[in-house]
The first five atom37 places (N, CA, C, CB, O) and aatype in JSON, in Angstrom:
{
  "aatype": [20, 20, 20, 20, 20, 20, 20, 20, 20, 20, 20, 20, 20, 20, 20, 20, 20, 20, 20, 20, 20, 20, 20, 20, 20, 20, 20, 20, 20, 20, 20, 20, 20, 20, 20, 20, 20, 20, 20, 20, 20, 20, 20, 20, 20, 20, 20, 20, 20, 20, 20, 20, 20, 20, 20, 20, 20, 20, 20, 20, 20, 20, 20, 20, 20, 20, 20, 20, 20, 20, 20, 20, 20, 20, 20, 20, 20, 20, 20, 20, 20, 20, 20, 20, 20, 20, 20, 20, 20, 20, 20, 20, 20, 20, 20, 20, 20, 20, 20, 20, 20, 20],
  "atom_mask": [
    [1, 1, 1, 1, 1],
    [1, 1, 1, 1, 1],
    [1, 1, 1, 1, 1],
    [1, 1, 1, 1, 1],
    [1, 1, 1, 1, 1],
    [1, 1, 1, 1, 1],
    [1, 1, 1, 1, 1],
    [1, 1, 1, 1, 1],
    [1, 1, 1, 1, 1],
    [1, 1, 1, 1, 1],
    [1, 1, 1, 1, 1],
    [1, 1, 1, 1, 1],
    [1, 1, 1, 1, 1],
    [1, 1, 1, 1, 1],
    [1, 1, 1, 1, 1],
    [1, 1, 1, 1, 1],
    [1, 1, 1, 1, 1],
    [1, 1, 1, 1, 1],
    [1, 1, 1, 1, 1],
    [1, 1, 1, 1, 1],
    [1, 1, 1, 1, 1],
    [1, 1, 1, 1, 1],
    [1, 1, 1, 1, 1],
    [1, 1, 1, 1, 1],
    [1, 1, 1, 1, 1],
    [1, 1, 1, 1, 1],
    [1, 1, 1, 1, 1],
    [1, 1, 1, 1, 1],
    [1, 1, 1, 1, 1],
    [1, 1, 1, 1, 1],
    [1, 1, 1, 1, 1],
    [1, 1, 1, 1, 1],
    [1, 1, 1, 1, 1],
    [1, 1, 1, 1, 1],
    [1, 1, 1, 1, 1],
    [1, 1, 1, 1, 1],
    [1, 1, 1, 1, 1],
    [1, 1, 1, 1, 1],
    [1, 1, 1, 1, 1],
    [1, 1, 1, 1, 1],
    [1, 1, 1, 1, 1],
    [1, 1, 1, 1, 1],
    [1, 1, 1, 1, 1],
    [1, 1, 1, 1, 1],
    [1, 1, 1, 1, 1],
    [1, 1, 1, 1, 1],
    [1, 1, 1, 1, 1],
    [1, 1, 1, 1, 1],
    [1, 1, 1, 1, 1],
    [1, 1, 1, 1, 1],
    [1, 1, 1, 1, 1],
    [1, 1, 1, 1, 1],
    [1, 1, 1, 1, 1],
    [1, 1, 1, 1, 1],
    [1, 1, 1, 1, 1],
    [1, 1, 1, 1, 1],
    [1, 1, 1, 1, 1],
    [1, 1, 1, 1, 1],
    [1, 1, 1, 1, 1],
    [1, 1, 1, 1, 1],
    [1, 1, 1, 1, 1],
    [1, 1, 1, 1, 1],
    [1, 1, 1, 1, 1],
    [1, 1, 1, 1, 1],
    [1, 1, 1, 1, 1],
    [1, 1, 1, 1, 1],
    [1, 1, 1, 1, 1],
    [1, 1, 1, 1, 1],
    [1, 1, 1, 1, 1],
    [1, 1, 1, 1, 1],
    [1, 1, 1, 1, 1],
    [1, 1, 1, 1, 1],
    [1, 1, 1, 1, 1],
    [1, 1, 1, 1, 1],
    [1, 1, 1, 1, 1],
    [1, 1, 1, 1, 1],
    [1, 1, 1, 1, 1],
    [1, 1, 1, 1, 1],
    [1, 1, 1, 1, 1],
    [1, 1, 1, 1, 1],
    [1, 1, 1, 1, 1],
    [1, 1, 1, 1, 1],
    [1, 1, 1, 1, 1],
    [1, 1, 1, 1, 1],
    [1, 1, 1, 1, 1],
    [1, 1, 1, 1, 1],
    [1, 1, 1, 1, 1],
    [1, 1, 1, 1, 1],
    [1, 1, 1, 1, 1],
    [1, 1, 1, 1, 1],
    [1, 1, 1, 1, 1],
    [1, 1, 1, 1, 1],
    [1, 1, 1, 1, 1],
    [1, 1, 1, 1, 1],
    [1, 1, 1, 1, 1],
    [1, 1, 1, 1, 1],
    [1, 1, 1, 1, 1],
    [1, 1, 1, 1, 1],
    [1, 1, 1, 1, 1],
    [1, 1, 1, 1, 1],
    [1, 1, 1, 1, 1],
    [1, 1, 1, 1, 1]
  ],
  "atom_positions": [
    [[144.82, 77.91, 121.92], [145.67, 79.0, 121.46], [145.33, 80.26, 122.25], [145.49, 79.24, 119.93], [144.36, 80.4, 122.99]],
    [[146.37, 81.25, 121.96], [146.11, 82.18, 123.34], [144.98, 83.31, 122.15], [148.14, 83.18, 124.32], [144.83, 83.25, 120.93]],
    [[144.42, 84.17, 123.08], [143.67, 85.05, 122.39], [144.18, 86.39, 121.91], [142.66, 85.24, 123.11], [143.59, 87.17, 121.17]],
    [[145.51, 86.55, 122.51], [146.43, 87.35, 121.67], [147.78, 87.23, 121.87], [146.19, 88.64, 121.77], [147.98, 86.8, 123.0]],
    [[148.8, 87.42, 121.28], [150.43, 87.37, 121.47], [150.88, 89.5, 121.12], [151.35, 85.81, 119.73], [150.41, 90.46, 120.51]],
    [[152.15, 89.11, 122.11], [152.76, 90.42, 122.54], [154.13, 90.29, 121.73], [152.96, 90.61, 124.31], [154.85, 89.29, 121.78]],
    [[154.4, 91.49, 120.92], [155.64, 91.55, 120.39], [156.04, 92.8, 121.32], [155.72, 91.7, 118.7], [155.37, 93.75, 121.72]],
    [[157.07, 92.52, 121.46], [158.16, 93.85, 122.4], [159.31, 94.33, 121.79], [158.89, 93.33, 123.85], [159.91, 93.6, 120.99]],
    [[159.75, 95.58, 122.09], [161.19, 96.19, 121.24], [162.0, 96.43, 122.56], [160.98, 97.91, 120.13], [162.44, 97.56, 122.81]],
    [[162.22, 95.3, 123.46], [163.02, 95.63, 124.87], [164.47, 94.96, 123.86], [162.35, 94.51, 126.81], [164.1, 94.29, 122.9]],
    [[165.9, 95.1, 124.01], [166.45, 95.15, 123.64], [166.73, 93.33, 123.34], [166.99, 96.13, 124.19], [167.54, 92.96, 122.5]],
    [[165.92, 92.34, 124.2], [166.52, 90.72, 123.92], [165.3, 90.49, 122.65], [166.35, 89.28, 125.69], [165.29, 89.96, 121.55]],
    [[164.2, 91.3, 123.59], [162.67, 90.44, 122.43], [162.86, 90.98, 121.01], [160.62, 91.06, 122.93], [162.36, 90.45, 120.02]],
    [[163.67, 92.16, 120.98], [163.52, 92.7, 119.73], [164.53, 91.87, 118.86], [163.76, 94.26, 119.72], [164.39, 91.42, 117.73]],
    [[165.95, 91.79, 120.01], [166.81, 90.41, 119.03], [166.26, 89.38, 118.84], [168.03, 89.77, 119.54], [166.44, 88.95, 117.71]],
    [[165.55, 88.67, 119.58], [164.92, 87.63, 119.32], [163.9, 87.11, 118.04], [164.41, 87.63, 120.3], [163.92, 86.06, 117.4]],
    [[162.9, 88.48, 117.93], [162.03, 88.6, 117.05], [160.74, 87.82, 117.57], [162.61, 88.16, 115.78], [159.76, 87.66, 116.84]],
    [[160.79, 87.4, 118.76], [159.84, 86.81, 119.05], [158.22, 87.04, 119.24], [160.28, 86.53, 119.8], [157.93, 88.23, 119.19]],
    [[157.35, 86.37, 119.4], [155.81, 86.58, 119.87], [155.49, 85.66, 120.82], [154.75, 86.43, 118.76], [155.5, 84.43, 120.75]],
    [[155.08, 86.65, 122.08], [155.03, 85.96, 123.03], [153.71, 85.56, 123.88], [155.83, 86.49, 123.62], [153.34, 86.37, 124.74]],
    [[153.13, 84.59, 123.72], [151.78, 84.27, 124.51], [152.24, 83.83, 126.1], [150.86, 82.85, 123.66], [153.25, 83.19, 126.4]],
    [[151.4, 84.28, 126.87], [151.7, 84.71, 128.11], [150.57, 83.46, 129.19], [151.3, 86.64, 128.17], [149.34, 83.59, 129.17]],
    [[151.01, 82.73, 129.73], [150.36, 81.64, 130.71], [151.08, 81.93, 132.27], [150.77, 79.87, 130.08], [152.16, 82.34, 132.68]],
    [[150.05, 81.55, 132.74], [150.81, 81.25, 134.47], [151.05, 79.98, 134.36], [149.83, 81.47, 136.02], [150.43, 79.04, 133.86]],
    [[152.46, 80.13, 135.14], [153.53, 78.85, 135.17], [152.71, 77.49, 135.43], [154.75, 79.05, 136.52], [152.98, 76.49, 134.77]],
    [[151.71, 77.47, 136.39], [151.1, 76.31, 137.19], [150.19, 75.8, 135.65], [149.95, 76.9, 138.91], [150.05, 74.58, 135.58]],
    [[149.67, 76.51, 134.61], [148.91, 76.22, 133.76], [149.42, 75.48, 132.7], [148.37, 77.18, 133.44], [148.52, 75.14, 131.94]],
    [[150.49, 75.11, 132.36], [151.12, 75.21, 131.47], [152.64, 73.98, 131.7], [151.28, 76.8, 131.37], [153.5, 74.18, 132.56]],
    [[152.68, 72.82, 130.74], [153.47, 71.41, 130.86], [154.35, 71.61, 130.15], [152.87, 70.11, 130.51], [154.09, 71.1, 129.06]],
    [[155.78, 72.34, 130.14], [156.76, 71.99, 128.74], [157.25, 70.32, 128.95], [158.45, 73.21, 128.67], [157.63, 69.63, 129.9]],
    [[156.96, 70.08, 127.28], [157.3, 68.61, 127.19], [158.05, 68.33, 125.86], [155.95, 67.7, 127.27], [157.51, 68.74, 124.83]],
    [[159.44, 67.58, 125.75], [160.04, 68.03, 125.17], [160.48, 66.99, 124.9], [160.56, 68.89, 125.46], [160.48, 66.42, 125.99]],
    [[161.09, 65.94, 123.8], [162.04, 64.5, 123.7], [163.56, 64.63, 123.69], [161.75, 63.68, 122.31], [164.44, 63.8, 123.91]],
    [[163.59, 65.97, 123.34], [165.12, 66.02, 123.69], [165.23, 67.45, 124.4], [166.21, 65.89, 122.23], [165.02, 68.55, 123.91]],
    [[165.7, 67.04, 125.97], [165.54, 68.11, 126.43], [166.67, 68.88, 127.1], [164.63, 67.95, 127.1], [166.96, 69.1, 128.27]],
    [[167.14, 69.18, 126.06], [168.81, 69.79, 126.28], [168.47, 71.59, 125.82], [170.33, 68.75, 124.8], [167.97, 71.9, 124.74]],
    [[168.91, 72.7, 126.99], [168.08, 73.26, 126.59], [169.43, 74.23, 127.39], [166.39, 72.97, 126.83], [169.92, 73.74, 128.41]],
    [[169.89, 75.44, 126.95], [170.63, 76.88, 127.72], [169.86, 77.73, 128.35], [171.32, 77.85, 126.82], [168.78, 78.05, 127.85]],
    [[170.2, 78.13, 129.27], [169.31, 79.33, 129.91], [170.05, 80.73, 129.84], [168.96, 79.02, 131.55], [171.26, 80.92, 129.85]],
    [[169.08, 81.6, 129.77], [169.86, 82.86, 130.25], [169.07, 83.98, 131.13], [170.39, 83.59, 128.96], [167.89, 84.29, 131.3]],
    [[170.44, 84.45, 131.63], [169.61, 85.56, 132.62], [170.7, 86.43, 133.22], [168.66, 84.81, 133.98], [171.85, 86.16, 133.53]],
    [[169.97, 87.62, 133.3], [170.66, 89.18, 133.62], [170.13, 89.25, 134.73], [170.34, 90.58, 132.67], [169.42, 88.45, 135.34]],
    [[170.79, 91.06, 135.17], [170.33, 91.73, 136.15], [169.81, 91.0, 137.51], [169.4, 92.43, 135.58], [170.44, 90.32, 138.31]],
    [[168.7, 91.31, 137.5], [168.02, 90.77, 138.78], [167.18, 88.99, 138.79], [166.76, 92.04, 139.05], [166.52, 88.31, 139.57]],
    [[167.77, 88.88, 137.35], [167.38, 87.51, 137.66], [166.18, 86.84, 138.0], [167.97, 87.23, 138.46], [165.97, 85.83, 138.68]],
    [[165.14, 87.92, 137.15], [163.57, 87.76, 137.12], [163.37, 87.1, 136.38], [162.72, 88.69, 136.93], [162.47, 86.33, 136.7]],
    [[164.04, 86.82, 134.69], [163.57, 86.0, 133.95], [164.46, 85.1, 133.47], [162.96, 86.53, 133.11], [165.66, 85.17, 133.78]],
    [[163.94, 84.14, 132.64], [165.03, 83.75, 132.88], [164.47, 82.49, 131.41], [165.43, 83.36, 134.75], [163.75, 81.49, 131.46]],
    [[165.24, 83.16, 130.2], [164.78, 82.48, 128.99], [165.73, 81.5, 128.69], [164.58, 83.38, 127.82], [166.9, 81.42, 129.07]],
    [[164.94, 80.6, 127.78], [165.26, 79.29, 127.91], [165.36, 79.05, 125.91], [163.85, 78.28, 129.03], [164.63, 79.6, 125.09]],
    [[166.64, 77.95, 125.58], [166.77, 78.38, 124.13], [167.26, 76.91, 124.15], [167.82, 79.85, 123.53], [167.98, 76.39, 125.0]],
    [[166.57, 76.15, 122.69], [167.19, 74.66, 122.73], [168.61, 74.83, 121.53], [165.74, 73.25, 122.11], [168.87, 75.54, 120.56]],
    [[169.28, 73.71, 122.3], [170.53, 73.56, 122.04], [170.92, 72.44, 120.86], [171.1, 73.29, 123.31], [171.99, 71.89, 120.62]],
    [[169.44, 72.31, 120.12], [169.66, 71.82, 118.54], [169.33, 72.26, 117.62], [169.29, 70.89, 118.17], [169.71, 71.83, 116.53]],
    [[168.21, 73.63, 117.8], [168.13, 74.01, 116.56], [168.81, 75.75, 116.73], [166.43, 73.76, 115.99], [169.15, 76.53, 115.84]],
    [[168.82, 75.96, 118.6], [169.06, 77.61, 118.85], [168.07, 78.4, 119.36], [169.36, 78.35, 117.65], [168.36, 79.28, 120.17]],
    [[166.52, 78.14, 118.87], [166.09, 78.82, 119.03], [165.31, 79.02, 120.7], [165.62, 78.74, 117.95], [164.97, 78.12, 121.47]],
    [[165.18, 80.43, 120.89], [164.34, 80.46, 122.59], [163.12, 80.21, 122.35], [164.28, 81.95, 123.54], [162.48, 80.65, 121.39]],
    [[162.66, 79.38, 123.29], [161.15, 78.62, 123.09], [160.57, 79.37, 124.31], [161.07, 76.63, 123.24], [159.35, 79.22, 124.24]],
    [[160.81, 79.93, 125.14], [159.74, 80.54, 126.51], [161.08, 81.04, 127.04], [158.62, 79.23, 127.8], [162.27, 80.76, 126.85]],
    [[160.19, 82.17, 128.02], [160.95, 82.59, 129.11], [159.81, 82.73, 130.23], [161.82, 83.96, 128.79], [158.66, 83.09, 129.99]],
    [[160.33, 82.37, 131.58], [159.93, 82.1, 132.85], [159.77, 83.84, 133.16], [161.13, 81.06, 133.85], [160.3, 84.58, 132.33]],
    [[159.08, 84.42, 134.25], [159.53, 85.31, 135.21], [158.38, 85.01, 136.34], [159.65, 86.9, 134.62], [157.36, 84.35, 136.49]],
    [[159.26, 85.96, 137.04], [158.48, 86.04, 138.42], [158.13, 87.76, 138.82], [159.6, 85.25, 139.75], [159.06, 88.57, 138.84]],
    [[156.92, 88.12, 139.09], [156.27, 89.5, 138.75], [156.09, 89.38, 140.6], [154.53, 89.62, 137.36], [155.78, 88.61, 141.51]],
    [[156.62, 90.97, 140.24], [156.46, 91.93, 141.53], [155.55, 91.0, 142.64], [155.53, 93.56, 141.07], [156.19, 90.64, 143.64]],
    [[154.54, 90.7, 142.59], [153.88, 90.01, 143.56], [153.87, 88.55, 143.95], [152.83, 90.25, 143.35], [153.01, 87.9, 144.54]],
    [[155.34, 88.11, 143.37], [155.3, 87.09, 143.46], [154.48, 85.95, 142.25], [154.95, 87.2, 144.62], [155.0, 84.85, 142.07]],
    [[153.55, 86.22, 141.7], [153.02, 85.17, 140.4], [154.15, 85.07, 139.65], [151.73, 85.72, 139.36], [154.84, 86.03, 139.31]],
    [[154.41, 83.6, 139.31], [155.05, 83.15, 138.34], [154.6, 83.14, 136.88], [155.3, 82.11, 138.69], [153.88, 82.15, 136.75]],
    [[154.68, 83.63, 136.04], [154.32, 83.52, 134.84], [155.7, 82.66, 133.55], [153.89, 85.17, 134.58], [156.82, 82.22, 133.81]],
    [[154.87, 82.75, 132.11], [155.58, 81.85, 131.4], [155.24, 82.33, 129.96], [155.21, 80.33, 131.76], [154.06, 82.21, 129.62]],
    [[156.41, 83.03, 128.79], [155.7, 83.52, 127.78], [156.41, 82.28, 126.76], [155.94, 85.3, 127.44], [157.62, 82.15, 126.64]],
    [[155.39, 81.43, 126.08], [156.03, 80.93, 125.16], [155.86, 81.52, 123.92], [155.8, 79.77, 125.13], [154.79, 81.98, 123.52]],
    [[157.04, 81.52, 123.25], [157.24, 82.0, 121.64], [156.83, 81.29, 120.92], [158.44, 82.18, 121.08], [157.25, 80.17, 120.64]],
    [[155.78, 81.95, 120.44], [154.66, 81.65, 119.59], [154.86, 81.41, 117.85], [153.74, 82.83, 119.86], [154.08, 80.91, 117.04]],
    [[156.44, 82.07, 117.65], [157.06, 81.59, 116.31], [157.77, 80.42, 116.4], [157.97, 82.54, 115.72], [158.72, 80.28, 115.63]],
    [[157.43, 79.34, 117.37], [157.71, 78.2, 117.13], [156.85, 77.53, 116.51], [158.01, 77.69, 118.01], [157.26, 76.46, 116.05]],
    [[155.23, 77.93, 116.25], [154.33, 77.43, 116.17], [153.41, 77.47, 114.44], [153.82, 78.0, 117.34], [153.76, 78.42, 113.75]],
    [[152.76, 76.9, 114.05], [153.22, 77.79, 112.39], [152.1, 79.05, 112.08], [153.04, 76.45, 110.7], [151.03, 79.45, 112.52]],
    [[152.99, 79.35, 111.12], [152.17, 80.56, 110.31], [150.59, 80.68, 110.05], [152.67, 80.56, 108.94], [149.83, 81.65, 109.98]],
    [[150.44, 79.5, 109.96], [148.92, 79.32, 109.52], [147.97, 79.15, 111.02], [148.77, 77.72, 108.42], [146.75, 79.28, 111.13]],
    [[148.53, 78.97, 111.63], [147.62, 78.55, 113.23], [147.95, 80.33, 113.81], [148.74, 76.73, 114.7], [147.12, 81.12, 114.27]],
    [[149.17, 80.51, 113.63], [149.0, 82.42, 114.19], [148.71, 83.25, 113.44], [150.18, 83.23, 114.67], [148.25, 84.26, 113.99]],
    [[148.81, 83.29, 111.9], [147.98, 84.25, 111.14], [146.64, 84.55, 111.55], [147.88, 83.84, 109.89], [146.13, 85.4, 110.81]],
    [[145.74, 84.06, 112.67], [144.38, 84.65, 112.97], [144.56, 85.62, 114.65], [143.1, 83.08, 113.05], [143.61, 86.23, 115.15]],
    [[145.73, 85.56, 115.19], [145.78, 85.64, 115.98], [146.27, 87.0, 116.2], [146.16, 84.72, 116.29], [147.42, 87.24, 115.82]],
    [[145.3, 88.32, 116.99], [146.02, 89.32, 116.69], [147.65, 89.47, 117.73], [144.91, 90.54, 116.84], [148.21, 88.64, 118.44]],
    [[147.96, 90.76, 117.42], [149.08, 91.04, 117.97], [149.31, 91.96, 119.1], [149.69, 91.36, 117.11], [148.94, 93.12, 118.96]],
    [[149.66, 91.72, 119.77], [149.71, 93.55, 120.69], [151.22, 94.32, 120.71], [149.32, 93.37, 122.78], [152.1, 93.59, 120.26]],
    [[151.58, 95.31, 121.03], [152.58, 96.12, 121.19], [152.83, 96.08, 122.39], [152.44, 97.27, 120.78], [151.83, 95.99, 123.11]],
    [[153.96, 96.11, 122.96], [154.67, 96.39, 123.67], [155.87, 97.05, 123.68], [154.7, 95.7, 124.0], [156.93, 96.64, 123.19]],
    [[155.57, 98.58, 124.53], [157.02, 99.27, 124.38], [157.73, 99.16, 125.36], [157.08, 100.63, 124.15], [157.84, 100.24, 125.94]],
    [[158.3, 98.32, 125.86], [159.4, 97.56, 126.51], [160.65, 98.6, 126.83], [159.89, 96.31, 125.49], [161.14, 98.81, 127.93]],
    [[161.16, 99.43, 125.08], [162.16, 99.9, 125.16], [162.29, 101.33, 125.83], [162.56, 99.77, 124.06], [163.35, 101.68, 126.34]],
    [[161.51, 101.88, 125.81], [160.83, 103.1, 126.46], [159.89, 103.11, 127.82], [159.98, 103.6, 125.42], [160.13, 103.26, 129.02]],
    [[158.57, 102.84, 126.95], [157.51, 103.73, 127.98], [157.25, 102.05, 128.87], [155.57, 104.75, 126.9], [157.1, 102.54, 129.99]],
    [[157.17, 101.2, 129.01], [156.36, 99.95, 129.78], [155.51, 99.99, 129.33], [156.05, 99.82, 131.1], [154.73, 100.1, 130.28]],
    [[154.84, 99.97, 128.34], [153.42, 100.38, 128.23], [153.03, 99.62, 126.92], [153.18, 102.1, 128.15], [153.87, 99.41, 126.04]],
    [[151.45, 99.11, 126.79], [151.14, 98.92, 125.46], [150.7, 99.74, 124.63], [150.46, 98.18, 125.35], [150.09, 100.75, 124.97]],
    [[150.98, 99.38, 123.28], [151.05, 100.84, 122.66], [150.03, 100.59, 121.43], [152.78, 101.37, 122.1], [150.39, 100.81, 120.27]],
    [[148.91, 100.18, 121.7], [148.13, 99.25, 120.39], [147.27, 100.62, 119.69], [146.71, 97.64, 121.12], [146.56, 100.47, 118.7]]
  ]
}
């Protein structure tokens, strides 16, 4: 489990409601039995979140950071209550400043 998850108020994460634990792409196997899955993506086409197409919900989003590292945040409210209730949280002001705001 990650050692902390990031909530953000950027205008998708905040629709989303998500918590996001943060891996580099190479670290990390999505494995899935039914793997029917929508993507989406804006602007510049840095990220690029991914939402399954049986229950709805976005399970990760991909990006690719300024220097090239690929990273991978999976949403951590797929996962249950009782395994993330120990897990703190961080801030992210997304909608404003870039910045964490803990």
């Amino acid at each position: 489990m990650p050692e902390s998850v990031t909530t953000c108020n950027c205008s998708i994460c905040y629709s989303l409601g998500a918590l996001w634990a943060y891996y580099d792409l190479t670290d990390i196997e999505i494995k899935n039995s039914n793997p029917a899955d929508s993507i989406y993506e804006w602007g510049e086409k840095t990220m690029t979140f991914h939402r399954c197409d049986n229950c709805g919900c976005t399970t990760h989003y991909t990006s690719t950071e300024d220097d090239g590292k690929q990273l991978i945040a999976i949403n951590t409210r797929m996962v249950s209550r009782e395994i993330m209730d120990s897990i703190p949280v961080q801030y992210f002001d997304g909608a404003v400043s870039w910045k964490y705001v803990n």
